[in-house]
C-alpha positions in Angstrom: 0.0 0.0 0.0 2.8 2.2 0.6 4.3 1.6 -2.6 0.7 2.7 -4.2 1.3 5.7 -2.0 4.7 6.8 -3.6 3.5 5.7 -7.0 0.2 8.4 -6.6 2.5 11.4 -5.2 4.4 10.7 -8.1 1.8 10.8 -10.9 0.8 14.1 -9.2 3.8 15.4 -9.3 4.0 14.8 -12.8 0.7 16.3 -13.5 2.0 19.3 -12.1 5.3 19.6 -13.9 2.9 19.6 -16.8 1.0 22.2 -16.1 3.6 24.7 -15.1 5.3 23.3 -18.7 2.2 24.3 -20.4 0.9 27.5 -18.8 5.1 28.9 -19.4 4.5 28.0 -23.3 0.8 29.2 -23.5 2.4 32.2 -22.4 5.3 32.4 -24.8 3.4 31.3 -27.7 2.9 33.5 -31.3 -0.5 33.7 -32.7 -0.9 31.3 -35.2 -2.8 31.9 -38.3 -4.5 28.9 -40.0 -7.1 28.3 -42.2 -9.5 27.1 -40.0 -9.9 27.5 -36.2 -8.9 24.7 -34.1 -12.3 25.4 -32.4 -14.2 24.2 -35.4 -12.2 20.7 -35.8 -14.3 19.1 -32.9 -15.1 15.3 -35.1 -13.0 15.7 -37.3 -9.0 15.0 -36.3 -7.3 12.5 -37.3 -5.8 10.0 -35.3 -2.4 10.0 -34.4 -1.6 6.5 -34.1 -3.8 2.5 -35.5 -4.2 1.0 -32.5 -6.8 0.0 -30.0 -7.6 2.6 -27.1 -6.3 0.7 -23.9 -6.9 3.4 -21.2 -9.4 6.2 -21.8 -9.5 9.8 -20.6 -11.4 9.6 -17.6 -11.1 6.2 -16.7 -9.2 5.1 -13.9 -5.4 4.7 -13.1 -6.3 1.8 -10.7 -4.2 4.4 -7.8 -6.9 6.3 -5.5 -8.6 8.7 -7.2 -6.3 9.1 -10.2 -7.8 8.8 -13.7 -6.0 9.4 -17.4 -5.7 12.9 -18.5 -5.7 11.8 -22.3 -5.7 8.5 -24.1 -3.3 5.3 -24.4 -2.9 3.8 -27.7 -1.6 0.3 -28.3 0.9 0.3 -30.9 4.1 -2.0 -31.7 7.4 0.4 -30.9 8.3 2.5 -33.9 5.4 3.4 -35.4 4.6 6.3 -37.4 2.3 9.0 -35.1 1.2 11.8 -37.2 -0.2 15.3 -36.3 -3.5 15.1 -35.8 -4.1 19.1 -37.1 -1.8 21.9 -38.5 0.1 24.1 -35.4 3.2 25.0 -34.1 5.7 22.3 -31.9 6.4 24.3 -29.0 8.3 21.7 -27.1 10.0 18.6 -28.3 11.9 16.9 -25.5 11.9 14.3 -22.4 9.3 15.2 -19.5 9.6 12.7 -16.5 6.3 10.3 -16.5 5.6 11.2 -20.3 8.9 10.1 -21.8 9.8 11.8 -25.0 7.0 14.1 -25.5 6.2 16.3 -28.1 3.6 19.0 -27.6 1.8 21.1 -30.9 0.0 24.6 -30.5 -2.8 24.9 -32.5 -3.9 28.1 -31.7 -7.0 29.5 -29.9 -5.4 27.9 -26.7 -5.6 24.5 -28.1 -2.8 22.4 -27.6 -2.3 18.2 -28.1 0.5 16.1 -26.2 2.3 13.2 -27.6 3.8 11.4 -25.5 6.1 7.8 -24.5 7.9 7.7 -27.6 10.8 5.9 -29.2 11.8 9.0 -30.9 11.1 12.6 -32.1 10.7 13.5 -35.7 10.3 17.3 -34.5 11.2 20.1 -33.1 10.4 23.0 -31.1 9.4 25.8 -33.4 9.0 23.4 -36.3 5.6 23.6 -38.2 3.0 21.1 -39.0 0.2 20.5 -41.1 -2.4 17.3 -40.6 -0.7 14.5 -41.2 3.3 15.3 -40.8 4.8 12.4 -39.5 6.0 14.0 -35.9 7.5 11.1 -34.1 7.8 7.2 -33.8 6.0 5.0 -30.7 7.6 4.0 -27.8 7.8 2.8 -24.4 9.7 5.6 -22.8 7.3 7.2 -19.9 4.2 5.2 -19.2 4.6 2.1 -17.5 4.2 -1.0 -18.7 2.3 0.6 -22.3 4.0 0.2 -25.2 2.4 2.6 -28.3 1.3 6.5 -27.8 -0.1 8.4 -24.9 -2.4 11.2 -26.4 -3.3 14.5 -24.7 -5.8 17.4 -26.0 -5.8 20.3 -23.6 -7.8 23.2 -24.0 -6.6 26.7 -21.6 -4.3 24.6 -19.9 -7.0 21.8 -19.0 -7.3 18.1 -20.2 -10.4 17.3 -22.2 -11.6 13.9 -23.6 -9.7 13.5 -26.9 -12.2 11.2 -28.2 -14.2 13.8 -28.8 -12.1 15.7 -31.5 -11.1 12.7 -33.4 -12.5 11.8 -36.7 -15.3 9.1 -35.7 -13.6 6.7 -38.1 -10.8 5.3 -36.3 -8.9 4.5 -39.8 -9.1 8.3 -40.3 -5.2 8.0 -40.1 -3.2 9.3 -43.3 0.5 10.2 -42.7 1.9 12.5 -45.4 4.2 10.9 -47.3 7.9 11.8 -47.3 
């Protein structure tokens, strides 16, 4: 139980770390100017990653009253994980409990995380469209998951990816190189 204990204090810890990471690069961030509002995607995203959903936003971490902040997907390591919109990468580096992660501004305070990857394709500063390959799965960060953990966070606050993504779940088309 102790253990359990340490493990919580340390997810919330981690939550935290993310915050502060995300409210100092709301506030260093450049309007972006794109051709249509992030807003106005709700539906219609594509997925970053084929895979099956194995922990849901919302659900629980199985420690106290923890639950995910974004979505894990299943995926073998290596794997191609594509924007899911056009935006900005405004950080592209290793974040303790989130391995490599790889965050994209999409303007109107819309932000998505990618994170426990193998590898980064991107970097801070770096622009994106819909479909740029942005960085390969991994194992790096989440426990025991191998694949992508997927974040959409609007002002700062988690909210349930699912409902931005493209209702078809083979709605993912990486841009070829």
């Amino acid at each position: 139980m102790e253990k359990q204990g340490v493990r919580v204090t340390t997810l919330q810890e981690q939550e935290r770390a993310l915050k502060s990471l995300l409210q100092s690069l709301s506030i260093k961030s450049k309007p972006l100017i794109l051709d249509l509002p992030f807003s106005e995607r709700k539906s219609t995203l594509a997925w970053p990653i084929q895979g099956k959903v194995i922990a849901r936003y919302g659900s629980s971490r199985n420690l106290g009253k923890l639950t995910w902040q974004g979505m894990m997907i299943n995926a073998p390591l290596g794997e191609e994980i594509i924007s899911t919109a056009p935006g900005r990468v405004v950080f592209s580096d290793w974040l303790r409990g989130f391995g490599l992660l790889l965050i994209i501004d999409h303007g109107d305070q819309y932000m998505t995380l990618y994170g426990n990857n193998q590898s980064l394709l991107k970097n801070a500063g770096d622009s994106v469209t819909t479909g740029d390959v942005i960085a390969l799965s991994g194992e790096q960060g989440i426990r025991q998951y191998t694949g992508l953990y997927f974040e959409l966070r609007h002002q700062g606050n988690p909210t349930d990816p699912v409902k931005w993504l493209s209702k078809n779940v083979n709605n993912y088309s990486r841009k070829k190189l």
